[in-house]
Phi, psi and omega in degrees: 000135153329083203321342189279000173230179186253345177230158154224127187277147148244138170242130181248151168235141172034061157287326152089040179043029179291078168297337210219132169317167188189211197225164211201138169255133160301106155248123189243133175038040175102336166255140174242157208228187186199132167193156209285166159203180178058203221112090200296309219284325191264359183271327182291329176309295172352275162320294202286318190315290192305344166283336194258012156264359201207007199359287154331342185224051198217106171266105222214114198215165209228116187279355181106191207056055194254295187292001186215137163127000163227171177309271201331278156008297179264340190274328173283000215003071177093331177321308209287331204276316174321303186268359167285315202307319175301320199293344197262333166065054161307168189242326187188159152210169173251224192179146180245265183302351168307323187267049169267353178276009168086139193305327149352263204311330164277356177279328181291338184284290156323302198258046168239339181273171187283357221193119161284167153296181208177140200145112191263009194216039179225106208258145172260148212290284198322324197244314207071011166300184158271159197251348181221190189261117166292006168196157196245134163239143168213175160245091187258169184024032211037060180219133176248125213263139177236113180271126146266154180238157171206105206288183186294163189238023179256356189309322171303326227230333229222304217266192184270167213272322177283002154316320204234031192284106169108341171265142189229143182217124184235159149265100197240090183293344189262341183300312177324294174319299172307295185321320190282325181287341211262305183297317196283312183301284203283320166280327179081020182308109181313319173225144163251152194207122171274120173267062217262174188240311200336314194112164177265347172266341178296281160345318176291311193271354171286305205295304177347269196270010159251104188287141164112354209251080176283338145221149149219150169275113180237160181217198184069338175268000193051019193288115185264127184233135204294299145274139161294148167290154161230134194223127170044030171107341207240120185286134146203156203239156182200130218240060160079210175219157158075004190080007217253351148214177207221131161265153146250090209234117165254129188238144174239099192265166190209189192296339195251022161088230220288131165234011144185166190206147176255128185234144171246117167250134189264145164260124187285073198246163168322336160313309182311093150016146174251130176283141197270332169303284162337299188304336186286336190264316164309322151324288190290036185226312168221041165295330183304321231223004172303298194294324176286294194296010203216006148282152171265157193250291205198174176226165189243116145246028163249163114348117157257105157221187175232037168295355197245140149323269199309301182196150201249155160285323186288319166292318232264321166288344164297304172338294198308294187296342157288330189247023157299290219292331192263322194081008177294178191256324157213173203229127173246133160232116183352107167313082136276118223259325189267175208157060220274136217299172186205093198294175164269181209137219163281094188286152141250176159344276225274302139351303149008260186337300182296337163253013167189076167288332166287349155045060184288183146297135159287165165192125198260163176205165160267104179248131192258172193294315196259056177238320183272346105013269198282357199272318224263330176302318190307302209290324186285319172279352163240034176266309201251008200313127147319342186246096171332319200267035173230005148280131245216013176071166166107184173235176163000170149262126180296140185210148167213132163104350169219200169204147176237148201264047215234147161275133183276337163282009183244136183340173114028121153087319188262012185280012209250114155288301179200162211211119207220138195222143183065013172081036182211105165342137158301135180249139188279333172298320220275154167245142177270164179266169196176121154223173228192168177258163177267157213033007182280321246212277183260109178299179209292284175334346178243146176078195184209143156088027168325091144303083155274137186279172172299016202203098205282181187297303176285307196299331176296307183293325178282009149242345149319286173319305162316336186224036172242151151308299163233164185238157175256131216216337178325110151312110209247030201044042187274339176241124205201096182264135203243000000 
């Protein structure tokens, strides 16, 4: 570390259970390009270099999304992910998608790693206790940090219903507010540092309006960001996905908290050395499972990622392969941003995998023209709302068969210009056929004649893949802001 400062923070965000290097797509010069990145053995590296120049002064903390999001990862529903996560010595982390194996299951998960959760807004229905401890204080670089954690507040509200079963999540600016005077009075803590979930526009408007606040660590939006924000006193940073970067922020602080600072965002590339212990845990965690993930299926000539707002290439073949298998007229999917790319060439398993790791059900309904009308406004105000905390995460909702017109500046209720399904104006009476993933795609409340088929998500994309010569993803404007 830099003598001139006194701590160093890493922050990993939305790794998405990325246990191994994969491909990343890169933007150079106005193009983006795939290449390999990330990786625990070379992220581990990472970590350890910067504990044996500065031991004392190295904090290292993980906003989550972790523990989901890959084969190994869901098929153990987290077992597999525990003993790399130790080996990496997080100081804390909070959390989204851990609870998607259900609350259960993550207290169990949780109180196997070395390092607590953190979360100052995740309440249990029955009691109003807190389900996890909202702050951590430790002592780096002889300065003492008082951590808040705060987890995504959309898992209640978004999400499939047993992820929040007995639980309430909220964005509780004032809980927040008790923490921090609680770290500053009682503990007498030099800097507070928010450890978050939120997203970044939610965060940008907390710092806004929670006084007191001197770094946050922010997640859930993947955003990379080259520089940090400064908002109301409080630096913040938000490092990519997937592992494929790592932030760094060295600080020197003084009585009014931060009073300078250096930020790196590392790209977690092949240069970086792989630590041979990790790699050794990594190993017995999926040596089991390479050769079935490392077959080829099918090939791709398009680039496949979820780098886009509107609409993706990695959906638009899922999409596809859903409306092979159904014969619907349109096809819906969850706007999801992780996923790790799949340049062309060959897909495998393991590519699959990686783009619909929940490996949901298809499921058809009968949807009349203004039920996808009023689905797609709902879905658009909670991509672009004007108010952050009435954003509801994710990007666009994934669509094939139909194509849309909107202004991304006009309010609530009012965005859909024109809105066309099968190249013909929507007719608001008429009903379509549709099919969607399930609790993924169409919420409950819209459509009739609700079906789940006999057929998950992966099984539908892997014949597809399996009976194409090749599949196409190519961006066709079906989501198109004028």
């Amino acid at each position: 570390m830099n003598s001139d400062y006194d701590l160093t923070i890493f922050q990993m965000n939305d790794s998405h259970a990325y246990l191994e290097p994969h491909n990343e797509l890169f933007w150079r010069g106005g193009t983006g390009s795939y290449g390999e990145a990330g990786g625990y053995v070379r992220i581990a590296t990472v970590f350890n270099r910067a504990r044996e120049e500065s031991p004392e002064s190295v904090l290292v903390l993980d906003n989550g999304d972790t523990i989901h999001g890959t084969y190994a990862a869901v098929k153990s529903r987290g077992e597999a992910m525990i003993p790399v996560l130790n080996q990496l010595g997080f100081d804390a982390m909070t959390a989204h998608w851990e609870f998607a194996y259900g609350p259960d299951r993550f207290r169990e998960v949780a109180s196997a790693l070395d390092y607590p959760v953190l979360a100052a807004n995740v309440f249990r229905e029955e009691s109003g206790e807190l389900e996890f401890a909202p702050h951590l204080v430790v002592e780096r670089g002889g300065l003492l940090l008082g951590i808040v954690g705060m987890a995504s507040n959309i898992v209640s509200k978004t999400m499939p219903p047993h992820f929040s079963e007995g639980l309430e999540f909220t964005i509780d600016e004032g809980r927040l507010a008790e923490e921090i005077d609680r770290l500053r009075g009682d503990e007498r803590v030099d800097l507070v540092i928010v450890l978050s979930h939120l997203g970044l526009p939610q965060e940008l408007e907390l710092a806004e309006r929670v006084d007191g606040i001197d770094i946050l660590l922010s997640g859930h939006t993947h955003n990379r960001l080259y520089n940090p924000f400064t908002v109301n006193g409080a630096v913040i940073l938000q490092s990519g996905c997937h592992g494929s970067f790592l932030g760094r922020l060295d600080v020197r602080a003084g009585d009014s908290g931060v009073e300078d600072y250096s930020h790196t965002l590392i790209e977690v590339d092949p240069s970086i050395e792989p630590d041979p212990d990790v790699q050794s845990s990594i190993d017995r965690v999926m040596d089991r499972h390479r050769d079935m993930l490392g077959e080829e299926i099918g090939i791709t000539e398009t680039g496949l990622n979820r780098n886009t707002v509107m609409e993706c290439t990695m959906d638009n073949v899922l999409l596809k392969s859903m409306l092979e298998e159904t014969g619907a007229e349109l096809a819906f999917s969850n706007g999801w941003r992780y996923g790790a790319p799949v340049p062309t060439g060959p897909v495998t398993v393991n590519d699959v995998w990686d783009i619909v790791p929940t490996d949901p059900l298809i499921s058809r309904c009968r949807m009349r023209g203004r039920e996808i009308w009023a689905m797609m406004e709902e879905n658009l105000e909670r991509t672009f709302s004007r108010d952050p905390y009435s954003q509801m995460g994710g990007y666009v909702k994934r669509c094939l068969g139909l194509n849309l017109f909107f202004k991304v500046e006009n309010p609530a209720g009012t965005r859909i210009h024109e809105l066309y399904v099968g190249g013909r104006g929507v007719e608001p009476g008429r009903e379509y056929d549709v099919c969607f993933l399930t609790n993924q795609g169409v919420p409950e409340k819209f459509g009739a004649e609700r079906e789940d088929l006999d057929v998950t998500a992966t099984e539908a994309l892997t014949q597809y893949l399996e009976a194409s010569e090749t599949v196409n993803g190519d961006l066709s404007g079906t989501i198109v802001p004028i």
